[in-house]
N, C-alpha and C positions, 0 to 999 in steps of 0.2 A: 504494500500500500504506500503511495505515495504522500510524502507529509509536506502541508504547504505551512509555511511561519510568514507572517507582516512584521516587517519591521516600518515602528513609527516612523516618518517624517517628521525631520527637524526643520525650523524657518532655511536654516542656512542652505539645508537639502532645498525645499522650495522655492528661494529665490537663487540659486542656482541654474534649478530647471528653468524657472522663466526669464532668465536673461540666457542662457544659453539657447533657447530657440526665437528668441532675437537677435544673437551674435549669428546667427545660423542663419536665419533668415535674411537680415541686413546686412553681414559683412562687417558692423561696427558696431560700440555701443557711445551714449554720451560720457562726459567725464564723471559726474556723478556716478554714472552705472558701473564706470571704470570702479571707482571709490567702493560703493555696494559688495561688486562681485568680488574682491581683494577679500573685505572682510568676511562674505561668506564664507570662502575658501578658506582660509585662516580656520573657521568652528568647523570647517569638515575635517580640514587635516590636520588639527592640533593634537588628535589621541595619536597621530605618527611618529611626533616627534618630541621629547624632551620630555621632563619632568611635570604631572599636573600641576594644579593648584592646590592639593591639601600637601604636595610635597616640597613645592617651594615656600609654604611658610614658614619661618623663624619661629623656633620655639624657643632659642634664648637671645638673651641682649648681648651673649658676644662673639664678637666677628670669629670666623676661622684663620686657624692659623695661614692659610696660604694668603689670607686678605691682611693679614697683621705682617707677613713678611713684604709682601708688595709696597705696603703705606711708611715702612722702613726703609725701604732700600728708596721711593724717593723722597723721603724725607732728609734724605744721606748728599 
Protein backbone atom coordinates (compact mmCIF):
# COMPACT_ATOMS: atom_id res chain seq x y z
CA UNK A 1 0.00 0.00 0.00
CA UNK A 2 1.18 3.12 -0.93
CA UNK A 3 1.60 5.88 1.87
CA UNK A 4 0.95 9.51 0.99
CA UNK A 5 2.35 12.28 3.86
CA UNK A 6 1.45 16.51 3.25
CA UNK A 7 3.89 18.34 4.39
CA UNK A 8 2.69 21.95 5.52
CA UNK A 9 3.55 24.82 3.41
CA UNK A 10 5.56 27.54 4.99
CA UNK A 11 5.00 31.43 3.65
CA UNK A 12 8.59 31.26 2.43
CA UNK A 13 7.47 27.93 0.50
CA UNK A 14 4.42 30.13 -0.99
CA UNK A 15 5.94 33.15 -1.85
CA UNK A 16 8.59 31.25 -3.52
CA UNK A 17 6.08 29.51 -5.61
CA UNK A 18 4.50 32.63 -6.77
CA UNK A 19 7.30 34.63 -7.60
CA UNK A 20 8.98 31.96 -9.23
CA UNK A 21 6.19 31.53 -11.86
CA UNK A 22 6.44 35.05 -12.49
CA UNK A 23 10.35 34.87 -12.81
CA UNK A 24 9.13 32.10 -15.27
CA UNK A 25 6.78 33.73 -16.82
CA UNK A 26 8.20 37.39 -17.25
CA UNK A 27 11.86 36.62 -17.46
CA UNK A 28 12.26 39.23 -14.43
CA UNK A 29 11.12 40.40 -11.25
CA UNK A 30 10.87 44.20 -9.77
CA UNK A 31 13.57 45.20 -7.03
CA UNK A 32 11.20 44.69 -4.31
CA UNK A 33 10.49 41.11 -5.49
CA UNK A 34 14.37 40.82 -5.82
CA UNK A 35 14.39 41.88 -1.82
CA UNK A 36 11.08 39.25 -1.11
CA UNK A 37 12.43 36.30 -2.91
CA UNK A 38 16.24 36.61 -1.05
CA UNK A 39 14.52 36.59 2.04
CA UNK A 40 12.22 33.68 1.39
CA UNK A 41 15.13 31.68 0.26
CA UNK A 42 17.06 32.48 3.30
CA UNK A 43 13.63 30.55 5.67
CA UNK A 44 13.85 27.74 3.19
CA UNK A 45 17.51 27.01 3.38
CA UNK A 46 18.41 28.19 6.74
CA UNK A 47 17.81 24.24 8.23
CA UNK A 48 21.01 23.69 5.49
CA UNK A 49 23.31 25.59 6.91
CA UNK A 50 24.85 26.47 10.21
CA UNK A 51 23.88 26.45 13.79
CA UNK A 52 19.98 27.28 14.70
CA UNK A 53 18.69 29.76 16.91
CA UNK A 54 18.32 27.87 20.37
CA UNK A 55 22.13 27.03 19.55
CA UNK A 56 23.56 30.20 18.95
CA UNK A 57 22.22 31.69 22.20
CA UNK A 58 24.66 32.69 24.93
CA UNK A 59 24.17 31.08 27.93
CA UNK A 60 26.85 32.84 29.72
CA UNK A 61 28.30 36.45 29.95
CA UNK A 62 31.61 35.23 28.87
CA UNK A 63 33.36 35.59 25.77
CA UNK A 64 35.24 32.26 24.56
CA UNK A 65 38.57 31.98 24.71
CA UNK A 66 39.28 32.12 20.96
CA UNK A 67 37.33 35.77 21.00
CA UNK A 68 39.44 36.78 24.23
CA UNK A 69 42.61 35.68 22.28
CA UNK A 70 41.72 37.62 19.06
CA UNK A 71 40.80 41.09 21.35
CA UNK A 72 44.57 40.40 22.77
CA UNK A 73 46.54 40.08 20.11
CA UNK A 74 44.86 43.49 18.72
CA UNK A 75 44.92 45.02 21.53
CA UNK A 76 48.97 44.36 21.33
Amino acid sequence: MLELSVQPVTAAENTLSMLGRKYVATGNLTRPEDLIALSASVGVTKSYYGPGVTEMQVKTTDLPETVKGILADYAS
